[in-house]
C-alpha positions as CSV (number, residue, x, y, z in Angstrom):
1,X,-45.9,64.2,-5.7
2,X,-49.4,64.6,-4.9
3,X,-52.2,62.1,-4.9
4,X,-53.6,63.7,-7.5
5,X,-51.0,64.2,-9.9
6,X,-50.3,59.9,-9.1
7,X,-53.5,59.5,-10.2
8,X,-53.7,61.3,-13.1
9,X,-50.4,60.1,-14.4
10,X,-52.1,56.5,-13.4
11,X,-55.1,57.2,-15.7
12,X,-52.8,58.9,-18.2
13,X,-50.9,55.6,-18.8
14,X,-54.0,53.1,-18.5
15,X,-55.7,55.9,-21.7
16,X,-52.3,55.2,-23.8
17,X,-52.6,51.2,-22.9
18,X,-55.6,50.8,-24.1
19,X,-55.3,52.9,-27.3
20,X,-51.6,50.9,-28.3
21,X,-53.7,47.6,-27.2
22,X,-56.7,48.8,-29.7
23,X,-54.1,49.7,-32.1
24,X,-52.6,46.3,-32.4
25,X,-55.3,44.4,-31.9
26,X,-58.7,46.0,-33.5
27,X,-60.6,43.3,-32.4
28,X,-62.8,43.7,-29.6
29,X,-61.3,42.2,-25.9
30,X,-63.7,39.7,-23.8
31,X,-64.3,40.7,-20.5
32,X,-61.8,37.7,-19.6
33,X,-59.1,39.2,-21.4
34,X,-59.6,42.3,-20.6
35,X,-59.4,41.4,-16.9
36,X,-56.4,39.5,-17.5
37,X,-54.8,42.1,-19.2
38,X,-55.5,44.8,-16.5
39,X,-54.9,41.9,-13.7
40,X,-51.2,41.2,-15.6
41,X,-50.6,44.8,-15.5
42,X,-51.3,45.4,-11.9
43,X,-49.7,42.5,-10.5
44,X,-46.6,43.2,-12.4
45,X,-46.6,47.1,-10.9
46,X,-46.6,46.0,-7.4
47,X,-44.0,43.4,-7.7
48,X,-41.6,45.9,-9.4
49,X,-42.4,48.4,-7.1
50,X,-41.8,45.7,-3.8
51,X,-38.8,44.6,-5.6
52,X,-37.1,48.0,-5.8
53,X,-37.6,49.7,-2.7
54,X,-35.3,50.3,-0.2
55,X,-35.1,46.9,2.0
56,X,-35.3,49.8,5.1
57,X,-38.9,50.9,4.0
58,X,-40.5,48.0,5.4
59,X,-43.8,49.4,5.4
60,X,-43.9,50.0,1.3
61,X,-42.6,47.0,0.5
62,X,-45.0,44.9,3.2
63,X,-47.5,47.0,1.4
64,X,-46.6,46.4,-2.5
65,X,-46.6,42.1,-1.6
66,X,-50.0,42.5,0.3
67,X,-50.9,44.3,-3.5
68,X,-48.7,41.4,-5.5
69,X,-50.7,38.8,-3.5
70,X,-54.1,40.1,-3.7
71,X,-53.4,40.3,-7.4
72,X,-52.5,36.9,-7.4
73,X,-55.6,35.9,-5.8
74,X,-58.0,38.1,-8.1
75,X,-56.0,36.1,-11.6
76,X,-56.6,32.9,-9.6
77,X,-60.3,33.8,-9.3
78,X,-60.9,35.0,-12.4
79,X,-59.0,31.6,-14.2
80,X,-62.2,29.8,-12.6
81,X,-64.3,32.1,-14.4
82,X,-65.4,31.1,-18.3
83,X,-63.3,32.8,-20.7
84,X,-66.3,33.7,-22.7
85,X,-68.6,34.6,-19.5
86,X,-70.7,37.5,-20.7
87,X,-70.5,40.9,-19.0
88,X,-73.8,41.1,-17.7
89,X,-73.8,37.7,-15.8
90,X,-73.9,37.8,-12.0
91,X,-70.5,36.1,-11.7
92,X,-68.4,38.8,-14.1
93,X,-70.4,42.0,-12.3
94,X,-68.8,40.1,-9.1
95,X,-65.6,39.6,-10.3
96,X,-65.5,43.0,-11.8
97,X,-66.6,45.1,-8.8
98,X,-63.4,42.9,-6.9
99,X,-61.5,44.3,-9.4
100,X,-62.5,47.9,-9.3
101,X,-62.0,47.8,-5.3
102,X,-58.4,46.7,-5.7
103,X,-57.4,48.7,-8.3
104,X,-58.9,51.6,-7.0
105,X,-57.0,51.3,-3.9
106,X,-53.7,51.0,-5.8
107,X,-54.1,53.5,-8.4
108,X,-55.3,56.1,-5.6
109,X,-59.2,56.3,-7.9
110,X,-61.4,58.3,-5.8
């Protein structure tokens, strides 16, 4: 499977995510949440994906823990952030742009 097709599968499933998650729940997600949310998501990807490859492809599954464990790290930062810290202040744009970077990476977004 190309890189490309990953990725638009990737956005694909984020698009129908979000519009269940609006469904549901109409009201509008803090930043905080919505980081959480996204963070949860992620996290839980690369832990299912470490925890069913082959125990011989040790490079994917050193690969899918380095994701689990910077996920980690990004939910432990953003727990010391306010919950209702606004999206334009300078510790949120921070946060966010760590975000982006990891989840870039993973979800192969060029």
């Amino acid at each position: 499977m190309s890189d490309e097709v990953t990725s638009d599968s990737a956005i694909f499933n984020c698009t129908i995510l979000i519009y269940i998650s609006v469904m549901i729940n109409p009201t509008p997600l803090t930043p905080w949440q919505e980081h959480h949310f996204w963070i949860e998501i992620l996290s839980d990807h690369a832990i299912f994906v470490r925890d069913y490859l082959s125990p011989s492809e040790h490079n994917y599954v050193n690969e899918a823990n380095q994701f689990a464990l910077a996920f980690d790290e990004l939910h432990t930062q953003l727990k010391s952030l306010k919950r209702d810290e606004p999206a334009s202040s300078d510790a949120m744009i921070s946060f966010s742009r760590k975000a982006y970077n990891l989840a870039r990476v993973v979800c192969f977004i060029q």
